[in-house]
TORGU-87401 format. One record per residue (C-alpha): residue number from 1; residue in one letter; chain; z, x, y. Coordinates in Angstrom, 2 decimals, always signed. Last residue first. Layout:
N
(rec NUM; 'A'; 'A'; (Z; X; Y))
...
//
This chain:
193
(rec 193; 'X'; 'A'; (-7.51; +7.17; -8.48))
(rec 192; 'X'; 'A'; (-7.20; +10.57; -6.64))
(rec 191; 'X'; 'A'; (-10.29; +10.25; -3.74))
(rec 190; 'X'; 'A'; (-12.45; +7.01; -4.13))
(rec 189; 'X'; 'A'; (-15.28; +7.38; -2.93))
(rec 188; 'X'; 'A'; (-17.39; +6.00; -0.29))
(rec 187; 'X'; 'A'; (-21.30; +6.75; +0.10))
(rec 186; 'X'; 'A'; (-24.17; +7.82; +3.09))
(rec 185; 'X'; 'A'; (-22.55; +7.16; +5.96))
(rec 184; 'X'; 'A'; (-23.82; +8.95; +9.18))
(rec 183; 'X'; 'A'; (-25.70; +5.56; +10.21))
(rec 182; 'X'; 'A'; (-21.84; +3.75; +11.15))
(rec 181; 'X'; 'A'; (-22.06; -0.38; +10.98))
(rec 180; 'X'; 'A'; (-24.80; -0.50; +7.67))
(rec 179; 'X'; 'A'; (-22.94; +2.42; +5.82))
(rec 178; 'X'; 'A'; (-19.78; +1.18; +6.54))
(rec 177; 'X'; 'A'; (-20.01; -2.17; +5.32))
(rec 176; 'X'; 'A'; (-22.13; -1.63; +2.44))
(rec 175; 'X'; 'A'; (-19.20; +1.52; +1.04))
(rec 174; 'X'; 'A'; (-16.83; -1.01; +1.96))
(rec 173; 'X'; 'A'; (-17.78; -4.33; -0.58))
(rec 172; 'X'; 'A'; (-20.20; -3.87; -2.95))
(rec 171; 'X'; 'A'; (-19.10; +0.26; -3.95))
(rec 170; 'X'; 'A'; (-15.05; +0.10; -2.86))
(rec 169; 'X'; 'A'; (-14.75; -3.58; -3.79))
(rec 168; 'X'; 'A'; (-16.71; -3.11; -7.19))
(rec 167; 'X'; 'A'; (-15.05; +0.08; -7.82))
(rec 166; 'X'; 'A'; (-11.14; -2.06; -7.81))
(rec 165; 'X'; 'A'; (-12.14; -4.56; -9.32))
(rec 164; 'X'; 'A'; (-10.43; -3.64; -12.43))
(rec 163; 'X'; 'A'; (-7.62; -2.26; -10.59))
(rec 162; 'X'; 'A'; (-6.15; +0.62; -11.58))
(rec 161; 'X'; 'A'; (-4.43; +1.47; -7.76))
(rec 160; 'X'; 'A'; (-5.57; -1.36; -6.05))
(rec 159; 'X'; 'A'; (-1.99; -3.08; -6.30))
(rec 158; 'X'; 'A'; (-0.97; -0.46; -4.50))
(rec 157; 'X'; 'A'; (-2.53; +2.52; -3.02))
(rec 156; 'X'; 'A'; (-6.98; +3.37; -2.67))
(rec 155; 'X'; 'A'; (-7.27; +6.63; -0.86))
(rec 154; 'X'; 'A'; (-10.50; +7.05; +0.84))
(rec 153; 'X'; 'A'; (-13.51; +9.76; +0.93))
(rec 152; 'X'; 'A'; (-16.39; +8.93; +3.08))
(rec 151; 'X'; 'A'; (-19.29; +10.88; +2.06))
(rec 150; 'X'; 'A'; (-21.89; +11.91; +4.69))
(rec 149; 'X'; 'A'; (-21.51; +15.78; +4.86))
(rec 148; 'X'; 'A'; (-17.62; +15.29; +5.54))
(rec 147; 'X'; 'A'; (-15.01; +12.34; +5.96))
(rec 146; 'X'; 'A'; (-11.90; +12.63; +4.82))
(rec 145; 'X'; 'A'; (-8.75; +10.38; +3.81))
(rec 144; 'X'; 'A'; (-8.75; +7.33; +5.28))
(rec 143; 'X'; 'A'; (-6.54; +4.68; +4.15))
(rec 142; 'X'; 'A'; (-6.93; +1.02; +1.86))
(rec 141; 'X'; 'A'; (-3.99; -0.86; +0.83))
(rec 140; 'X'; 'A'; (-2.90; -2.62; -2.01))
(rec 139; 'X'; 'A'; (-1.02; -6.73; -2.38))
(rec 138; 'X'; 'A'; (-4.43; -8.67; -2.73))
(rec 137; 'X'; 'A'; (-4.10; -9.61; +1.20))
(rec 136; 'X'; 'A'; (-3.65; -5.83; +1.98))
(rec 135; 'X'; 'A'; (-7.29; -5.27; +0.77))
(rec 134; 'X'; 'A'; (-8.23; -8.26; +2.57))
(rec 133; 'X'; 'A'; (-6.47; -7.03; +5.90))
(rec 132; 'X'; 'A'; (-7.44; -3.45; +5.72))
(rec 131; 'X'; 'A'; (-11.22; -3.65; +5.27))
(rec 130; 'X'; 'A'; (-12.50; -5.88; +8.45))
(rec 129; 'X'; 'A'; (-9.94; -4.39; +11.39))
(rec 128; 'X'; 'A'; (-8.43; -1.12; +9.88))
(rec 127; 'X'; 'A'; (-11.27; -0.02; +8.05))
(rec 126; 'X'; 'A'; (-14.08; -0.44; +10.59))
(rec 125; 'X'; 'A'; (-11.21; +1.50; +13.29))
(rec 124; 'X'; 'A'; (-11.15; +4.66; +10.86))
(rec 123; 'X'; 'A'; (-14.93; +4.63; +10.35))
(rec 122; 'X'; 'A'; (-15.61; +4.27; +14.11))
(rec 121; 'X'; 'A'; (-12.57; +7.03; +14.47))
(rec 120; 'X'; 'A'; (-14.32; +9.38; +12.52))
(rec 119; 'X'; 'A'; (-17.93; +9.07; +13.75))
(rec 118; 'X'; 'A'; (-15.93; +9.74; +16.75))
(rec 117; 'X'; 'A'; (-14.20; +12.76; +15.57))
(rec 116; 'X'; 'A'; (-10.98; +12.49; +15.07))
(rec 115; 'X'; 'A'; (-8.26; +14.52; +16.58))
(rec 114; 'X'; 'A'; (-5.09; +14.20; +14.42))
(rec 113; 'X'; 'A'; (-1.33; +11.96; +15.72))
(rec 112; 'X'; 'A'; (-0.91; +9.37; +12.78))
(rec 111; 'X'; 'A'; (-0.02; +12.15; +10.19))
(rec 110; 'X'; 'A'; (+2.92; +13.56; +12.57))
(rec 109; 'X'; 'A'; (+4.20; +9.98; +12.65))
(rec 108; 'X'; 'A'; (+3.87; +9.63; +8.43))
(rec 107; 'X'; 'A'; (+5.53; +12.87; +7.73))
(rec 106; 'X'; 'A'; (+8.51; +11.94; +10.26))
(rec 105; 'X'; 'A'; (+9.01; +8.73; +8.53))
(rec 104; 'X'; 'A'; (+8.89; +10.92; +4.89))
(rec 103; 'X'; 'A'; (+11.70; +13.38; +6.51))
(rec 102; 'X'; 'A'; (+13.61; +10.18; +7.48))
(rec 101; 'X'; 'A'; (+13.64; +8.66; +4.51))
(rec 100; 'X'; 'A'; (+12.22; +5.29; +4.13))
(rec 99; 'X'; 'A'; (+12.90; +1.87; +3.60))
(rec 98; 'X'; 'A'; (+16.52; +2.21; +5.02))
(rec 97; 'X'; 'A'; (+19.41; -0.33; +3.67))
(rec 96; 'X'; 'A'; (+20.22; -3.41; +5.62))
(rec 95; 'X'; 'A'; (+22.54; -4.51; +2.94))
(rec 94; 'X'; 'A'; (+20.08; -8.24; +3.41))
(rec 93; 'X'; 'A'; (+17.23; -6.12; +2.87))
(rec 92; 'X'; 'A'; (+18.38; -4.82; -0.32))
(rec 91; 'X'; 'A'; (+19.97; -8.37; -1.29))
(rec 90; 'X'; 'A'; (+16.52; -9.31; -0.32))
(rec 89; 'X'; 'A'; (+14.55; -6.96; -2.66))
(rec 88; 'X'; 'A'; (+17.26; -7.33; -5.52))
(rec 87; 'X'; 'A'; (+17.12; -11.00; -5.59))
(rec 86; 'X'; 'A'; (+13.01; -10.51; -5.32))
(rec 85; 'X'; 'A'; (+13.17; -8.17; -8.06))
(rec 84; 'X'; 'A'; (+15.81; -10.49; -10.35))
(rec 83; 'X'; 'A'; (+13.46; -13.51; -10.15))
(rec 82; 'X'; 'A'; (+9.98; -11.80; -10.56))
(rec 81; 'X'; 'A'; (+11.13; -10.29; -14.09))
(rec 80; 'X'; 'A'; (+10.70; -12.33; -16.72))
(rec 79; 'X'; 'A'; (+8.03; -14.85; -14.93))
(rec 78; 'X'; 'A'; (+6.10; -11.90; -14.35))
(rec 77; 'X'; 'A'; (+5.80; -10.62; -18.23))
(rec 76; 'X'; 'A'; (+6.52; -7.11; -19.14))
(rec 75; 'X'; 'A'; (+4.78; -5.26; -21.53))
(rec 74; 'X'; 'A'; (+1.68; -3.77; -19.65))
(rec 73; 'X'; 'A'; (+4.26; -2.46; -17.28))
(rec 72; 'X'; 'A'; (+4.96; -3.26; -13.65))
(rec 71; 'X'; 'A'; (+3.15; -2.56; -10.45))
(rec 70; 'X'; 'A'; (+5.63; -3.36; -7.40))
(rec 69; 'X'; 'A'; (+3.78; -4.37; -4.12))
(rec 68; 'X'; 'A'; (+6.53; -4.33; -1.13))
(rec 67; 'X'; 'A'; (+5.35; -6.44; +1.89))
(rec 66; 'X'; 'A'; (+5.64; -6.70; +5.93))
(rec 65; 'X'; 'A'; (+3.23; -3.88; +6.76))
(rec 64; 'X'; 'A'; (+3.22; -1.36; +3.79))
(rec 63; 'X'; 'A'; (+5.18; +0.25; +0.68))
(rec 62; 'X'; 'A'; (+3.51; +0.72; -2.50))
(rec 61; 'X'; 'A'; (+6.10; +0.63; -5.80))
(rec 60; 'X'; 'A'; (+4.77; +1.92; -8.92))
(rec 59; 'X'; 'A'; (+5.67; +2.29; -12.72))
(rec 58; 'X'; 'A'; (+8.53; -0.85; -12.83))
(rec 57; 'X'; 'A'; (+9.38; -2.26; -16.29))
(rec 56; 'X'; 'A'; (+12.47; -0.36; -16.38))
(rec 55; 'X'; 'A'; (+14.11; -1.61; -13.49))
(rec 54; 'X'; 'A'; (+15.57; +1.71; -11.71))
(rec 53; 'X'; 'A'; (+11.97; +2.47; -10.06))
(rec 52; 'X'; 'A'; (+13.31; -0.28; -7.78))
(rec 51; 'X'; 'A'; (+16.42; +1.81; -6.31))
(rec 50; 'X'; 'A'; (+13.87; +5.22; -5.75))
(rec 49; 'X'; 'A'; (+11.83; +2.88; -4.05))
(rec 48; 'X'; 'A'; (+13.99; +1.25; -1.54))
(rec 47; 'X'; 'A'; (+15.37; +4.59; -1.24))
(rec 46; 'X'; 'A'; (+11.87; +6.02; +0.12))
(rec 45; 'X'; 'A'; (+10.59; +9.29; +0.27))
(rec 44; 'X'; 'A'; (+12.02; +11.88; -2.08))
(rec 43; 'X'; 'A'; (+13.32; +9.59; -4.74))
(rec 42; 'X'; 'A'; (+10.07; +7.64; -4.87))
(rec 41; 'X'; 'A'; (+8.39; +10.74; -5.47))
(rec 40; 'X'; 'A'; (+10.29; +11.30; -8.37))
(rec 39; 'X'; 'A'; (+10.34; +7.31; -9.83))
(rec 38; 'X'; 'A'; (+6.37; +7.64; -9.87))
(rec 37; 'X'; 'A'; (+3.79; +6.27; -8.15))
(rec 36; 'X'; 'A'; (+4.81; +6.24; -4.63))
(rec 35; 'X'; 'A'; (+2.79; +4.89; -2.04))
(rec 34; 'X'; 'A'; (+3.32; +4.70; +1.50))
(rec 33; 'X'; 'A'; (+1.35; +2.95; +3.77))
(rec 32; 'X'; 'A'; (+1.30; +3.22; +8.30))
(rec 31; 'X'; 'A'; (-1.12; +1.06; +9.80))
(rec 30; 'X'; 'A'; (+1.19; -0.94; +11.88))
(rec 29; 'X'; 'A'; (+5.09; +0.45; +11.27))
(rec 28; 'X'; 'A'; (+6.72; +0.03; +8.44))
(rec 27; 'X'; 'A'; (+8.93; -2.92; +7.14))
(rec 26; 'X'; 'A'; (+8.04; -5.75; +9.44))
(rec 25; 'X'; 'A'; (+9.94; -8.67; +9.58))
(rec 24; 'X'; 'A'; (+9.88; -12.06; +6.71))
(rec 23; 'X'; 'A'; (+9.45; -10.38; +3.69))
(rec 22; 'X'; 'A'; (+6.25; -10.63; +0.91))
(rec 21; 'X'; 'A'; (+6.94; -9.20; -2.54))
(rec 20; 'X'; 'A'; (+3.62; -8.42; -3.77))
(rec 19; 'X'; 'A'; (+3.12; -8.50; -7.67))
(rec 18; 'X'; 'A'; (+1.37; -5.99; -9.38))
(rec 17; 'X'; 'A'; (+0.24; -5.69; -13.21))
(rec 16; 'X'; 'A'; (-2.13; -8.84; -13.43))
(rec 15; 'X'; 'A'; (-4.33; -6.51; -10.33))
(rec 14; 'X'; 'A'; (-6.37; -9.13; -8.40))
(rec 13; 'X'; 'A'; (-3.17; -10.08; -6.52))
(rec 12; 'X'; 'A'; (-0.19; -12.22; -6.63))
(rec 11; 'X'; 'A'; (+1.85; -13.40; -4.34))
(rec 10; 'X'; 'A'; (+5.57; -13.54; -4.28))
(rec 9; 'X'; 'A'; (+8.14; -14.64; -1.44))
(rec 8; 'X'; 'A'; (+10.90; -13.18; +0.10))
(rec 7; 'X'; 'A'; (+13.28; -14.52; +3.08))
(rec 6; 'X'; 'A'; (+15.64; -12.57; +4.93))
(rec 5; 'X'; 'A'; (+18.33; -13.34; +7.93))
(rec 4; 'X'; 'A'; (+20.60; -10.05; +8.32))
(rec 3; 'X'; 'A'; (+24.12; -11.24; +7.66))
(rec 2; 'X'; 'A'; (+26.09; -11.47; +10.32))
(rec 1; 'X'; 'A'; (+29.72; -9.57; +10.19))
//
């Protein structure tokens, strides 16, 4: 039997405590994220995750695109640990073991399928094409979460999650953006950070 071709590579990211682990295919599909900060979410939506909450050092694992950002302890150096994740990641890949479960895929189809508004969808497409890729770039993710009486509210996952710059993006950086493209704006929070 073939092997399943894999490569893995690091980045890193604003946040000191994340690391992306960049693979070669994609993982999820487009526009999908799935964040799980603790080891018992993790074992209710993603193996992958449940398996990499096992390392000690490990407090989150976000899930998106073609990368897996792992947030690791205060204690815990990179260069300790960065060889032994990305063996696991692509002896994980290599097993061709699921990402997900299948309840949590389902959860994340049915999610993709609501009636937006079209002040909705105009904020929904701004953040996919000019927000999404930089915040991805740095190893996090950005994703709607509600719009109503002028505030945008948005979920900030992975390597974003804590971030020092975190506020700075979301105030300098998104809430300008949207405000200046789509007139119903007023601000941009951050909902459960």
């Amino acid at each position: 039997m073939l092997t399943k071709y894999v490569t893995v590579y690091t980045e890193a990211n604003p946040n000191p405590n994340s690391m992306k682990f960049v693979l070669n295919f994609t993982l999820v599909p487009e526009g999908a994220t799935f964040d799980f900060p603790d080891a018992e979410s993790a074992a209710q939506g993603s193996p992958l995750a449940a398996e990499l909450f096992a390392f000690n050092h490990v407090r989150r694992v976000f899930i998106t695109a073609n990368f897996v950002t792992v947030t690791k302890d205060e204690a815990t150096e990179w260069p300790d640990v960065i060889p032994s994740l990305r063996s696991f990641v692509k002896a994980y890949f290599e097993a061709e073991k699921p990402v997900l479960t299948q309840q949590r895929m389902d959860a994340a189809d049915a999610a993709l399928n609501v009636n937006d508004s079209e002040v909705v969808r105009k904020i929904k497409s701004l953040l996919d094409e000019y927000v999404r890729p930089a915040v991805e770039s740095d190893g996090g993710a950005i994703n709607f979460y509600s719009f109503h009486e002028g505030t945008v509210k948005v979920h900030l996952q992975g390597s974003c999650s804590g971030c020092p710059s975190s506020t700075l993006t979301l105030k300098a950086g998104i809430e300008n953006l949207l405000k200046r493209m789509v007139p119903e704006v007023k601000e941009v929070v951050a909902e459960g950070v």
